[in-house]
C-alpha positions in Angstrom: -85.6 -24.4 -3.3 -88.0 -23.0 -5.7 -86.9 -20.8 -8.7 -88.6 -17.6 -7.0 -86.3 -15.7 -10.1 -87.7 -17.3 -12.6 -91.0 -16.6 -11.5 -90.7 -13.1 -11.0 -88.7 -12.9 -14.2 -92.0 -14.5 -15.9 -94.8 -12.1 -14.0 -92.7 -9.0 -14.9 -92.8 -10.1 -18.6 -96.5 -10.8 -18.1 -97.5 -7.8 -16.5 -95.2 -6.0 -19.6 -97.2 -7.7 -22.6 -101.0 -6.4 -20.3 -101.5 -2.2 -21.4 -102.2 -1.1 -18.3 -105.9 0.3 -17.8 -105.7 3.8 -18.4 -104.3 2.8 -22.3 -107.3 0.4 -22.7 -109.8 3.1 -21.6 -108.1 5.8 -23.9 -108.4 3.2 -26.8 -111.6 2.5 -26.0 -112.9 5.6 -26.2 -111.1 6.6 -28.9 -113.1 4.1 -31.2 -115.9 5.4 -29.7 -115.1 8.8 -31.1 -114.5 7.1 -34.4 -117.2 5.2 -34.5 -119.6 8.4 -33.3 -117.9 10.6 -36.0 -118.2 8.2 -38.9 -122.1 8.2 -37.5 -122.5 11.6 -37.9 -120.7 12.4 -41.3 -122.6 9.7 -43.0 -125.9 11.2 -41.5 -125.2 15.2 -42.2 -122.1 15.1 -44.0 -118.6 16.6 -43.3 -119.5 19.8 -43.2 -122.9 19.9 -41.5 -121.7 17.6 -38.5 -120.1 19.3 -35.4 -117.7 18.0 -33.4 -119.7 19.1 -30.2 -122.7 16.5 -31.3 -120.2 13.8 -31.7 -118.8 14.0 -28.2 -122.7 14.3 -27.0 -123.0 10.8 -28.6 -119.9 9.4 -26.6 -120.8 11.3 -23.7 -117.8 13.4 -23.7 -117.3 16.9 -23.4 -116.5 18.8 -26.9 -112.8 19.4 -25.6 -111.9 15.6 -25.1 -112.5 15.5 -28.5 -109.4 17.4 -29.4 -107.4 15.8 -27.0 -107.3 12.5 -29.2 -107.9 14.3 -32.9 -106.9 18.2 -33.4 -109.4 18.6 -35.7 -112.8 17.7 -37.5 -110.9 16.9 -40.3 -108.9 14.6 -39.1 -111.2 13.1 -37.6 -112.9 12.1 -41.1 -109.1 11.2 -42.2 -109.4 8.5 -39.6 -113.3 7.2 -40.7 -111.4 7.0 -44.2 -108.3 5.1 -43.3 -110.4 2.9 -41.4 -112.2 2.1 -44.5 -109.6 2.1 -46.6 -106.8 0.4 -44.8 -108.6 -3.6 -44.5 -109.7 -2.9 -47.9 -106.2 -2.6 -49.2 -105.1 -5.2 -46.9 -107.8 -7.6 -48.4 -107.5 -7.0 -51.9 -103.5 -7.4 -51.9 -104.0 -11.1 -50.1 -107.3 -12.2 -51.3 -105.6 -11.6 -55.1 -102.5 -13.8 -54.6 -105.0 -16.4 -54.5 -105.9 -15.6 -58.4 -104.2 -16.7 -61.4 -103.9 -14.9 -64.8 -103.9 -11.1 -65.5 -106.8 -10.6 -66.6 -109.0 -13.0 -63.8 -106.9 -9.8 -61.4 -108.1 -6.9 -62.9 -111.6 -8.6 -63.3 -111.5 -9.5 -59.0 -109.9 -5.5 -58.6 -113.0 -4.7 -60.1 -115.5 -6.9 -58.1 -113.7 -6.2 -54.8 -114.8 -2.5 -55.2 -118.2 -3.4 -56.2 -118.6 -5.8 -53.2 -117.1 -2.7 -51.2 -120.0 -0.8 -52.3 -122.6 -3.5 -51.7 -121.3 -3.7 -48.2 -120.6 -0.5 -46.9 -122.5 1.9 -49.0 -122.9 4.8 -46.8 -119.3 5.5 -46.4 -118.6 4.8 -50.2 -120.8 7.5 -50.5 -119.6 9.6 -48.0 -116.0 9.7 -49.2 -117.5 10.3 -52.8 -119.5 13.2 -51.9 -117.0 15.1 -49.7 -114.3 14.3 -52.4 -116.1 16.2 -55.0 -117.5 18.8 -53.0 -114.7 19.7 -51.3 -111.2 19.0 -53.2 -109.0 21.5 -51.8 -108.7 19.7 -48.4 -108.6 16.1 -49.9 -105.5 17.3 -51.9 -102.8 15.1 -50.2 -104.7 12.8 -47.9 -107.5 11.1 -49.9 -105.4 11.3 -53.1 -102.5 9.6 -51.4 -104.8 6.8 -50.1 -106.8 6.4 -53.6 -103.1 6.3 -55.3 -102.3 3.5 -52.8 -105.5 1.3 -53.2 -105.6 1.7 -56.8 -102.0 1.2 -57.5 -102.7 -2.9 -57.7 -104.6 -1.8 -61.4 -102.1 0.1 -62.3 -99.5 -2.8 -62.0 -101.6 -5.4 -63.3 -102.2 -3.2 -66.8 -98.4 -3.2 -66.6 -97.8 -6.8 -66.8 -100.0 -7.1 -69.4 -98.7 -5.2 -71.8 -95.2 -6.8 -70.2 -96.7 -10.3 -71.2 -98.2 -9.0 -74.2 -102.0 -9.6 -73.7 -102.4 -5.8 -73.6 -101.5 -3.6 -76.5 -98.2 -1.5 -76.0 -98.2 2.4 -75.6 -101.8 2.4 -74.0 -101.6 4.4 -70.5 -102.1 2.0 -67.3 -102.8 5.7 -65.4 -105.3 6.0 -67.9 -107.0 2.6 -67.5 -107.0 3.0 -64.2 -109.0 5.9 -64.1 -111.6 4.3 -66.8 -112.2 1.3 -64.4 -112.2 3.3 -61.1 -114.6 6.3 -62.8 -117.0 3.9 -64.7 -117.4 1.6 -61.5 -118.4 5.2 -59.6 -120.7 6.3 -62.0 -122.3 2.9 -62.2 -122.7 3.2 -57.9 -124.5 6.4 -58.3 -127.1 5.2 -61.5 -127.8 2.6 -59.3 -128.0 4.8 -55.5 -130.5 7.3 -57.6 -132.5 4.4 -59.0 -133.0 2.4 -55.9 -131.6 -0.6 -57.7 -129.4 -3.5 -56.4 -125.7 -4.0 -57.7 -124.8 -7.3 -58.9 -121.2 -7.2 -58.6 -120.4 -11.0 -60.5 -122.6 -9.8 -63.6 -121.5 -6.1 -63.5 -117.8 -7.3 -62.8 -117.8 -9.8 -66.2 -119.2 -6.4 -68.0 -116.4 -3.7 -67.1 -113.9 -5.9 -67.8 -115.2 -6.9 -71.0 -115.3 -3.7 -72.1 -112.0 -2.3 -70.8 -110.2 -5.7 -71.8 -111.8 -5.4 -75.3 -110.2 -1.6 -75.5 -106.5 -3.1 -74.5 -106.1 -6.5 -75.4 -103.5 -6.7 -77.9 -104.6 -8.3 -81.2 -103.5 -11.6 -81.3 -105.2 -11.8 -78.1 -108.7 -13.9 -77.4 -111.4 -11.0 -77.0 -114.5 -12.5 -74.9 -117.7 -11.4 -76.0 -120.0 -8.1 -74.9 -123.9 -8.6 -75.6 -124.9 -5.2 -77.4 -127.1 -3.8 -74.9 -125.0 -4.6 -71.9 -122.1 -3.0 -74.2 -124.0 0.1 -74.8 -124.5 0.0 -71.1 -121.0 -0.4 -70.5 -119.7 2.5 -73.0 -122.1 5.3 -71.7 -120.5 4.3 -68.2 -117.4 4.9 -69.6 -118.6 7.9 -71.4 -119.4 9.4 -68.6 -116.3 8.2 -66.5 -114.2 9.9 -68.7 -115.7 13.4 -68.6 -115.7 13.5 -65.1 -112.1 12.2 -65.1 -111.5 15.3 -67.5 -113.2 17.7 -65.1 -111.3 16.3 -62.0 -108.3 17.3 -63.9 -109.2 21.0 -64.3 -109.9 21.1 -60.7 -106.7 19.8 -59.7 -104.9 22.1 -62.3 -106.8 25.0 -60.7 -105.6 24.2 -57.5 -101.8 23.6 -57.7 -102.0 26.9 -59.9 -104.0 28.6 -56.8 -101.1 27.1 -54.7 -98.5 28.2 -56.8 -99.7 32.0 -56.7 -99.6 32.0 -52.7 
């Protein structure tokens, strides 16, 4: 006699592991949403794009919209994370691969570069919205920068743990000169029309910022002037926009604190 059981114990577990169709649809169109919202930010911007022109492009009415996202703004919360999260993902995995402290922090640096070769539009999207409008990026954006720049904060740890980096200097601090002088860099280049090359301009940041932090016994690889120069005005620059994120932030949590 045939195991009929087993067989029906084997298309249940089948027809368990399939989503049925009405789950695949609402996924489906669900990226489709995404993919139509992350169209129109980059095109108007947050604030200038309208939820009803992004159901249009999906060929939805405005109010299926909100049945998958309750707002607008968390509808760019998803374009970010969806940006964000591989990126993460990669740079964790792809840097197990690389040995030595400093060879890290050098392919942290690269990876954001490359990021910004590849997918420039929403690098600038999540710039520009970030600066324009701070008060709603206050836990989200913040959280997910903490997250994907927490690997540079850790590597300027063990350095100074291993003692190629000088004790007492701030790895917060670091952090913020590598992330701020690879942004301002992005938008020299956006405004000039110029190509980044992320190898060279990798080598350069992190020949400055190791030649800032490397403790003294420690080899020091040579800057040529001019790219040096280059290099310090970047960091120049990073820093005073760090300083006026700062007072931002300060204004807020005191605006928060008075309500």
């Amino acid at each position: 006699m045939a195991n009929t059981g087993g067989m029906r114990g084997a298309e249940k577990a089948q027809s368990r592991s399939v989503p049925p169709p009405r789950t695949i649809h609402r996924a489906a169109r669900e990226r489709a949403i995404v993919a139509a919202a992350k169209k129109a930010f980059i095109a108007k911007g947050y604030d200038a794009a309208s939820v009803a022109e992004i159901a249009k492009e999906v060929g939805v009415v405005e109010g299926t919209v909100y049945t998958y996202f309750d707002s607008k703004l968390s509808l760019l919360y998803r374009v970010i994370l969806e940006f964000y999260e591989p990126l993460i993902a990669d740079v964790e995995r792809s840097m197990q691969r690389v040995s030595g402290i400093r060879n890290r922090i050098r392919f942290v640096i690269w990876r954001q570069l490359v990021a910004f070769i590849e997918e420039p539009e929403i690098c600038y999207l999540v710039i520009r919205q970030l600066h324009s409008s701070a008060r709603s990026y206050d836990t989200f954006v913040v959280d997910l920068a903490r997250r994907y720049t927490a690997v540079s904060v850790r590597l300027v740890n063990d350095g100074i743990e291993s003692g190629e980096f000088r004790p007492g200097i701030s790895p917060l601090l670091i952090r913020s000169v590598i992330y701020g002088s690879i942004e301002n860099l992005y938008w020299r280049l956006l405004y000039r029309d110029q190509e980044i090359d992320a190898e060279r301009m990798a080598d350069e940041i992190a020949d400055v910022v190791f030649s800032g932090i490397a403790a003294e016994n420690a080899h020091k690889q040579s800057v040529q002037p001019s790219d040096s120069a280059l290099l310090q005005a970047l960091l120049s620059e990073a820093l005073q926009e760090i300083r006026r994120l700062n007072e931002n932030l300060e204004k807020l949590r005191q605006e928060s604190s008075d309500i």
